[in-house]
C-alpha positions in Angstrom: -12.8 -0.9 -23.5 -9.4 1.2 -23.2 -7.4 -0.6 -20.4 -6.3 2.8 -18.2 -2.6 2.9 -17.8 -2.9 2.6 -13.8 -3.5 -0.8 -14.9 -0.8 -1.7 -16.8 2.7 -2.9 -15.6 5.1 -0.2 -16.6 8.6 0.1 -14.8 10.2 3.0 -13.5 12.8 2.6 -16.8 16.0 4.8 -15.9 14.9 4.5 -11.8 18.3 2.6 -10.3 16.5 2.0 -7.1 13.2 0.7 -8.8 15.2 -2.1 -9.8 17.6 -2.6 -7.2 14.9 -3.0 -5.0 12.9 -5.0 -6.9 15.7 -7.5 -7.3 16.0 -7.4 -3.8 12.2 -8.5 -3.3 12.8 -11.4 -5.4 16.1 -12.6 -3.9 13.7 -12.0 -0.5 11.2 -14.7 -1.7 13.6 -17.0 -2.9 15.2 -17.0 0.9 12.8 -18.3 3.3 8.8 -18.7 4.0 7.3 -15.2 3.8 3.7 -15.5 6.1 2.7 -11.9 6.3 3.5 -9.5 2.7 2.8 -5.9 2.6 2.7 -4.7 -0.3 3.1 -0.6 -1.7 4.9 2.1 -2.4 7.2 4.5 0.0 4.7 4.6 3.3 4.8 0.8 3.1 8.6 0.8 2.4 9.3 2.9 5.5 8.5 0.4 7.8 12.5 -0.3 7.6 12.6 2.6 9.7 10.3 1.5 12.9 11.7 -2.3 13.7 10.4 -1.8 16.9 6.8 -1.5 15.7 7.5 -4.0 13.0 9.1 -6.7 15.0 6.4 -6.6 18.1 3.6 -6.8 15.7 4.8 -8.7 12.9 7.6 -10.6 13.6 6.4 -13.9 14.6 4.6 -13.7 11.5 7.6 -14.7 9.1 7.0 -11.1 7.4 8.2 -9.4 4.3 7.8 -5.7 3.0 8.1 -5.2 -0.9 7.5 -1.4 -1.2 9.2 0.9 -3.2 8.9 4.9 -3.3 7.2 6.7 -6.1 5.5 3.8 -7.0 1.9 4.2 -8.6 -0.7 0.9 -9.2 1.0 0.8 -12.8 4.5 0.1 -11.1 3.5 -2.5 -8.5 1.7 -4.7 -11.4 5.3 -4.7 -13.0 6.4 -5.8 -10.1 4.1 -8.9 -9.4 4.4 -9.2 -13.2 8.2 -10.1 -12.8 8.3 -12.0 -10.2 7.3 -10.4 -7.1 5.2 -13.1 -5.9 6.6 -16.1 -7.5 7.6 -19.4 -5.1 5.6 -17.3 -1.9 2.7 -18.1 -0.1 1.8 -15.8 2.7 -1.1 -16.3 4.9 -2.2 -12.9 4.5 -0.9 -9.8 2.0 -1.3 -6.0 2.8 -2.0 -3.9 0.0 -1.3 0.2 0.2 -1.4 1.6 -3.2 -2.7 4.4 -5.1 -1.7 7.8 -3.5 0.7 8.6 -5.9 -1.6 8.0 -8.8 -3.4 10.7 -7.6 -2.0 13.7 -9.2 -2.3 12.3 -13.0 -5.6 9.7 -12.5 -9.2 9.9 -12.0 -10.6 8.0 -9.2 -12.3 5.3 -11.1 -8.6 4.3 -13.3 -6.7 4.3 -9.6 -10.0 2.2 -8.5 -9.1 0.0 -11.5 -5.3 -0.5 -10.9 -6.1 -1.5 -7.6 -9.0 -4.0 -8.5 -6.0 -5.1 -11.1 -3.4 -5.9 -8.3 -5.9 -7.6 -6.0 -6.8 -10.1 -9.0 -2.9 -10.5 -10.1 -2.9 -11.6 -5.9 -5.3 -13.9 -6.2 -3.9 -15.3 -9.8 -0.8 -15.9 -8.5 -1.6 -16.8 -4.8 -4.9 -17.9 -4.6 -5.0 -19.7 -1.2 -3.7 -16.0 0.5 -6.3 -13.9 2.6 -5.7 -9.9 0.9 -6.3 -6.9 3.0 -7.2 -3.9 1.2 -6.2 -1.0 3.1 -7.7 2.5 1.7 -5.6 5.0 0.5 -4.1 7.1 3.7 -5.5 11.0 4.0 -2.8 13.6 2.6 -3.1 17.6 3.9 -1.7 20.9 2.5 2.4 20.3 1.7 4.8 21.7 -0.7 6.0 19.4 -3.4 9.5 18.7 -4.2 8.5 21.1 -7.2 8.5 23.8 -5.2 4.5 24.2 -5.9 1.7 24.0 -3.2 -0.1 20.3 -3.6 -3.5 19.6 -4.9 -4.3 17.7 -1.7 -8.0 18.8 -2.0 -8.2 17.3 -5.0 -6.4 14.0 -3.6 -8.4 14.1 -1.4 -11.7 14.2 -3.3 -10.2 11.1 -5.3 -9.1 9.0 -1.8 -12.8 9.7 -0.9 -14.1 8.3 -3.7 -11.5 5.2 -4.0 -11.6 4.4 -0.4 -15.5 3.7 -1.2 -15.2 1.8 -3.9 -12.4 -0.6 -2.1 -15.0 -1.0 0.6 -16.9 -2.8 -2.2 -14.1 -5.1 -2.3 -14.9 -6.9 1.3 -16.6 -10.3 0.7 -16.3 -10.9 4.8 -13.9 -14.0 3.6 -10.1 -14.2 1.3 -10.8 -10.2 0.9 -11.1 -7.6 3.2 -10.6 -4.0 3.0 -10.0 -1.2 5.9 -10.3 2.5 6.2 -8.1 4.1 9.0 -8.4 7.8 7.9 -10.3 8.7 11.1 -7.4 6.6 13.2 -5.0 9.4 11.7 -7.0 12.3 12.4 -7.4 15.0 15.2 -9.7 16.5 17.0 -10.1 19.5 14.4 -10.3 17.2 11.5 -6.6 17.3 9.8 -3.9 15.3 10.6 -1.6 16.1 13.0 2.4 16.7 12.0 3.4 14.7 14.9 2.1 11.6 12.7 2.3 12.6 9.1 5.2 16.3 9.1 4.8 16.3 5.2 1.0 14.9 5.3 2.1 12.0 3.2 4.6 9.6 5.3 4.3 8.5 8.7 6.1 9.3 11.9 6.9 6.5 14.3 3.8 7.6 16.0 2.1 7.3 12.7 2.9 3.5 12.0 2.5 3.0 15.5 -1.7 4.2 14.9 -1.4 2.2 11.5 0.0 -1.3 13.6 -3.1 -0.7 15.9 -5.8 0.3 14.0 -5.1 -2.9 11.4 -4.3 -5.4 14.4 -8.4 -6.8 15.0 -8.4 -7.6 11.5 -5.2 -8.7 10.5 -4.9 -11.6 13.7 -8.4 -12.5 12.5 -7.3 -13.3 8.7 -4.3 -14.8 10.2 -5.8 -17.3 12.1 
């Protein structure tokens, strides 16, 4: 059986801030007890721009974040591949990956790349508690291309993954959470006021994201 690319560790060769970042991550664990990890690409990077949020949620939780924009499954397996997780052990680990797979993979290789980074987890920290988050909705938005986005499409695939990570939950060291409905209005879409480019979060947006995760993530921190 072909292994898909999505999970395979390939890094962003050429990307300055792939690696800068990444050695920053490492120099991260190597500084102090990490007891709450997020893991992901740019929405899980961002965080660095709500400390409010961050801090009164998380802070008490000895927390790191290890995301890096662009980044598909494929990128964040290099990452735990080289080091990412070495010399850590966090009580829990939030894992947001997968929407940037979606214009170039099917459903069931992003499924796999995922299912790949939850077992890489679990090899290389096996006493921490993963939560799987599903893949956040997109909405209609130009791309830096200049060309309208697939989001239908996306969105058929999120569908489709978010179900198949729901699969995932064994009630104990893995648990997995949908908050699409948490992000949507009235009407169905999301509204700009959370998500302008319906991709990233507003402050408003982490703010429903630190909310709707909070039940579950004090229970698997206890």
């Amino acid at each position: 059986m072909t292994v898909p690319e999505t999970a395979q560790p390939v890094p962003k060769t050429g990307n300055e801030v792939f690696f800068e970042l990444h050695d920053s991550y490492l120099a991260r664990a190597k500084s102090g007890p990490i007891g709450l990890l997020f893991l992901g690409d740019s929405i899980t990077r961002q965080w660095v721009t709500v400390p409010h949020i961050w801090n009164h949620y998380y802070g008490a939780c000895q927390p790191a974040s290890f995301g890096i924009g662009g980044d598909g499954t494929q990128h964040l397996i290099w990452r735990i591949a080289n080091g990412e997780l070495d010399g850590i052990s966090p009580k829990v680990v939030v894992l947001l990956i997968g929407t940037n797979n979606c214009g170039s993979a099917s459903a069931d290789d992003i499924s796999a790349g995922i299912r790949k980074i939850v077992s890489l987890i679990h090899e290389k920290i096996p006493t921490t508690k993963i939560l799987v988050l599903g893949i956040f909705p997109r909405g209609p938005r130009i791309n830096a291309d200049g060309n309208s986005d697939n989001w239908e499409s996306h969105m058929s695939k999120i569908r489709a993954i978010n179900a198949d990570l729901a699969t995932l939950d064994n009630g104990h060291n893995i648990r997995s959470l949908d908050i699409t409905s948490h992000f949507r209005g009235n009407d169905g879409t999301t509204p700009k006021s959370i998500m302008p480019d319906q991709v990233h979060l507003t402050a408003a947006g982490y703010q429903i994201w630190a909310d709707a995760m909070q039940p579950l993530l004090l229970e698997m921190l206890r």
